[in-house]
C-alpha positions as CSV (number, residue, x, y, z in Angstrom):
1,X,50.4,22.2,-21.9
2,X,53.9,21.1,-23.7
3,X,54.1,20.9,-27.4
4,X,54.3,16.8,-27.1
5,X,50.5,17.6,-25.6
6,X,49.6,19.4,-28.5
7,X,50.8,17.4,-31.3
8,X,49.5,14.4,-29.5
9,X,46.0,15.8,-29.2
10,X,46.2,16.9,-32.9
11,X,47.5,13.8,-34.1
12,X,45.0,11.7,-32.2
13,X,42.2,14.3,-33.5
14,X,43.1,13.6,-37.3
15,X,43.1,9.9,-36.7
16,X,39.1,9.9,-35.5
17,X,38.6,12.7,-38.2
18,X,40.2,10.1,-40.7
19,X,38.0,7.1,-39.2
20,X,34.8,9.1,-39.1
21,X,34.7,9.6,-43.0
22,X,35.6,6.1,-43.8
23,X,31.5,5.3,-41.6
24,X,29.6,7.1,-44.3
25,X,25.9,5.8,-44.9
26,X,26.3,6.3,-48.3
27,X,29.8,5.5,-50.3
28,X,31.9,8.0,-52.6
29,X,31.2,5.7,-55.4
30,X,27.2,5.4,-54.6
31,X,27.5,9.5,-54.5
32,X,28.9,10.0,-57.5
33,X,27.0,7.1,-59.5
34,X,23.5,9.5,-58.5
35,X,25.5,12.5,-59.4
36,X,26.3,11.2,-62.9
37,X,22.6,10.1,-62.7
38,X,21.2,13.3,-61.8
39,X,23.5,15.6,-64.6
40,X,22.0,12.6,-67.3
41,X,18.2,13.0,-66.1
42,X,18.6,17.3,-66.1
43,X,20.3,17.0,-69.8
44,X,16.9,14.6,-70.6
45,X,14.6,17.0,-69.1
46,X,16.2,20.3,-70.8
47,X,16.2,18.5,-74.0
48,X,12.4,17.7,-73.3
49,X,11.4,21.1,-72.5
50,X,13.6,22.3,-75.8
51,X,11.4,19.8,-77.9
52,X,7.5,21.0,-76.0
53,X,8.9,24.9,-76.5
54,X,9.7,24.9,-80.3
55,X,6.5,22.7,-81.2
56,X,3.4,24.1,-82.0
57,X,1.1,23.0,-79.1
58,X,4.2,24.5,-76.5
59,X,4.4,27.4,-78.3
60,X,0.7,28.2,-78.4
61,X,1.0,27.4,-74.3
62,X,3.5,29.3,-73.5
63,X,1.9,32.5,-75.9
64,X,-1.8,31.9,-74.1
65,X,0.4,31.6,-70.8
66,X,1.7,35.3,-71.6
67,X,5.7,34.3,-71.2
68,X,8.6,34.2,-73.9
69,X,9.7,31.5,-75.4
70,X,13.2,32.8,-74.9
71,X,12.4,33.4,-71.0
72,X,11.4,29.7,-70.7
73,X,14.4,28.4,-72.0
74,X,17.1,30.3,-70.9
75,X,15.8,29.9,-67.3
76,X,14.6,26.0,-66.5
77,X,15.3,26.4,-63.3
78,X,11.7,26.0,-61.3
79,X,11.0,28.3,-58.4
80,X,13.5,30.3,-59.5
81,X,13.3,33.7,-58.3
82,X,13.2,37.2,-59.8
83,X,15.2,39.5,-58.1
84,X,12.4,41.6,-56.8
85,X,10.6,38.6,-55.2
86,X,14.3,38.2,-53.3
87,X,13.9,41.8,-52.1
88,X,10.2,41.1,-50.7
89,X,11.9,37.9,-49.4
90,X,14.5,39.9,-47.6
91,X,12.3,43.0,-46.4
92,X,10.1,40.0,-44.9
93,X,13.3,38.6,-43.1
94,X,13.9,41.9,-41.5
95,X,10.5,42.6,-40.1
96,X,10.6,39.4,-38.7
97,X,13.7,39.9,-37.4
98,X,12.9,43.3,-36.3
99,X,9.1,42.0,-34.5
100,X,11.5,39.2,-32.6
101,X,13.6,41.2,-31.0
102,X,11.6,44.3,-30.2
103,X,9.2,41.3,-28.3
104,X,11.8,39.9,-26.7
């Protein structure tokens, strides 16, 4: 294949790369409109959960729940997970691995 092939087929290749991203269902502007949206609604919620953990009723919730007041807002994050329940998480992975292949 001569070099004219090559830079043909690359140049062609970036053209259909370049037309493919202009056929997106959802525009850059649309995207960044429900990012923008998304950052707002998180600083609402966090400034919500602020409010329930230093009022009374959130902190007798949160002291009857057994957690720290400190824990719950420095980590908002839901499902977030500990870093032993990522180990389980991971020795799980491996058996499974481990079962699949030894049956196959």
């Amino acid at each position: 294949m001569s070099l004219a092939a090559i830079a043909a087929v690359a140049v062609l290749s970036a053209a259909h790369a370049s037309a493919q991203t202009q056929n997106h269902l959802v525009g850059v502007e649309v995207a960044q409109a429900r990012l923008q949206e998304a950052a707002h609604q998180r600083d609402v919620n966090l400034a919500t959960l602020d409010a329930f953990v230093a009022s009374r009723e959130g902190s007798a919730a949160i002291t009857l729940l057994g957690a720290n007041a400190d824990h719950v807002r420095s980590s908002p994050v839901a499902g977030a997970l500990s870093r032993r329940e990522k180990m389980y998480i991971g020795a799980g992975v491996v058996a499974l691995i481990l079962l699949i292949v030894l049956i196959s």
